[in-house]
C-alpha positions in Angstrom: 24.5 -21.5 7.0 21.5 -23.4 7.8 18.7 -21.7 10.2 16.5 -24.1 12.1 12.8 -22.9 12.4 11.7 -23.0 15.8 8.2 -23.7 17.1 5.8 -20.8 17.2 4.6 -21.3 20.6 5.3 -19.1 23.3 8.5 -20.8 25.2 8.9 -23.9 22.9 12.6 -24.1 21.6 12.1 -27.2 19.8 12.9 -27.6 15.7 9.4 -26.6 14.0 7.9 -30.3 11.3 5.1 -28.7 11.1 2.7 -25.8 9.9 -0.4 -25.0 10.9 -3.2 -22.4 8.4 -6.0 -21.6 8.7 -9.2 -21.3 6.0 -11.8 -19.1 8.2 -14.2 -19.2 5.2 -14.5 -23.0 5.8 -13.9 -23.2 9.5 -10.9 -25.4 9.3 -8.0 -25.4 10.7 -4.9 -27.1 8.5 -1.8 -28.7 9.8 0.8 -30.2 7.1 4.2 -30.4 6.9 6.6 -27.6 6.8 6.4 -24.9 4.4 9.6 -24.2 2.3 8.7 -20.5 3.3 7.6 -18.6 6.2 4.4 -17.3 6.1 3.2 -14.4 8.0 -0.5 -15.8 8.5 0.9 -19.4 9.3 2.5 -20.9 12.4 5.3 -23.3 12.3 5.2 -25.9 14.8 7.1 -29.1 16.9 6.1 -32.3 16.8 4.6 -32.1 20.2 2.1 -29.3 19.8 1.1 -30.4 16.8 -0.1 -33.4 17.9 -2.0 -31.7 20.8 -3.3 -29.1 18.6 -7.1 -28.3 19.0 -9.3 -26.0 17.2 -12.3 -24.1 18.3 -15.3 -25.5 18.2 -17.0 -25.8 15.5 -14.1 -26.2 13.3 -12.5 -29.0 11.9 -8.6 -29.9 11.6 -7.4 -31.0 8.9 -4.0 -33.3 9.3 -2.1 -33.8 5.9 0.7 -36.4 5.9 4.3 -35.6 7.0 7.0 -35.5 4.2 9.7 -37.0 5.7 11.9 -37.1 2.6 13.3 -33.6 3.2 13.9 -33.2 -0.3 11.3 -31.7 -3.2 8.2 -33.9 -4.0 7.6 -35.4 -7.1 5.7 -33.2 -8.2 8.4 -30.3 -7.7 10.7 -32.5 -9.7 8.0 -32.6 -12.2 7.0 -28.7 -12.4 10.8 -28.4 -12.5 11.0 -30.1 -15.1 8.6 -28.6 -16.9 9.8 -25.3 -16.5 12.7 -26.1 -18.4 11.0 -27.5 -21.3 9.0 -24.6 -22.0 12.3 -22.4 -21.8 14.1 -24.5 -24.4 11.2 -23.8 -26.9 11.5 -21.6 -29.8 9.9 -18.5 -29.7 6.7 -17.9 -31.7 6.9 -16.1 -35.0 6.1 -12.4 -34.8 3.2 -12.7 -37.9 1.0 -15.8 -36.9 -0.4 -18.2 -40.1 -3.9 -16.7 -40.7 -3.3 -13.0 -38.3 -2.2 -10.9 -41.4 0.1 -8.4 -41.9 0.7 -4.9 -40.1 0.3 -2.1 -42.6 0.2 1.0 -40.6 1.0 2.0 -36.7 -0.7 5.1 -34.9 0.4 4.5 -31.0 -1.3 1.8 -29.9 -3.7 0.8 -32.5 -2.4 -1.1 -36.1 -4.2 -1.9 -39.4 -3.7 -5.4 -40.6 -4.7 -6.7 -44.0 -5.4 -9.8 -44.3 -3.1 -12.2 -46.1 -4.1 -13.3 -49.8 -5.0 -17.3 -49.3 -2.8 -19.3 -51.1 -4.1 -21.7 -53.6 -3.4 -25.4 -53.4 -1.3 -25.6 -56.5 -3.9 -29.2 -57.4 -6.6 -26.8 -56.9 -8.8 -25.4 -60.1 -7.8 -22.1 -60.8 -10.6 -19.4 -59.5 -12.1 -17.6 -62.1 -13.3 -13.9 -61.1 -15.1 -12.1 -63.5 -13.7 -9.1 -64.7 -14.1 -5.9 -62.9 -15.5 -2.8 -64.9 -13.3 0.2 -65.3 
């Protein structure tokens, strides 16, 4: 079932092509093409009163081109898209290289000891001196 968004103004009937927002901190009023979603601060408008559309003075319209594809943008396709790669990755390991390891839990708080470094097996061996006992 498809529902055809109608014109905001009082009396209009037409099919709504475009909406209209406005950004009060900037004094601007913006008109672009339809929303995928209606908004309850926006008004969706026919191609008529959009082209007649004025703002008050002092303000400044801002017209953004029509997208007359009816389909998602490219850049839809490409969030999209994106979305799924980060789905498909493996999840991270629960013990980080470098984070240590958890030794004791108390509700929210943990104590983690470091992990010993490994040596590089081409390394010199470290000498320590001995400790007294």
């Amino acid at each position: 079932m498809s529902v055809v968004r109608r014109c905001s103004r009082t009396a209009c009937r037409q099919p709504a092509v475009f909406t209209l927002t406005y950004v009060y901190a900037d004094s601007t009023a913006v008109l672009g093409p339809l929303a995928a979603y209606v908004e309850p601060h926006c008004y969706d408008l026919c191609a008529m009163h959009a082209e007649r559309l004025t703002a008050p003075r002092g303000w400044e319209v801002v017209r953004l081109p029509a997208d007359n594809t009816g389909g998602p943008g490219s850049d839809d396709l490409e969030a999209l898209a994106n979305a799924v790669r980060e789905a498909a990755r493996p999840p991270a390991a629960n013990n980080p290289v470098g984070q240590g390891v958890e030794t004791h839990r108390r509700g929210h708080l943990r104590v983690v000891k470091s992990e010993p470094q490994r040596r590089d097996p081409a390394s010199p061996p470290v000498h320590r001196p001995p400790r007294d006992a």
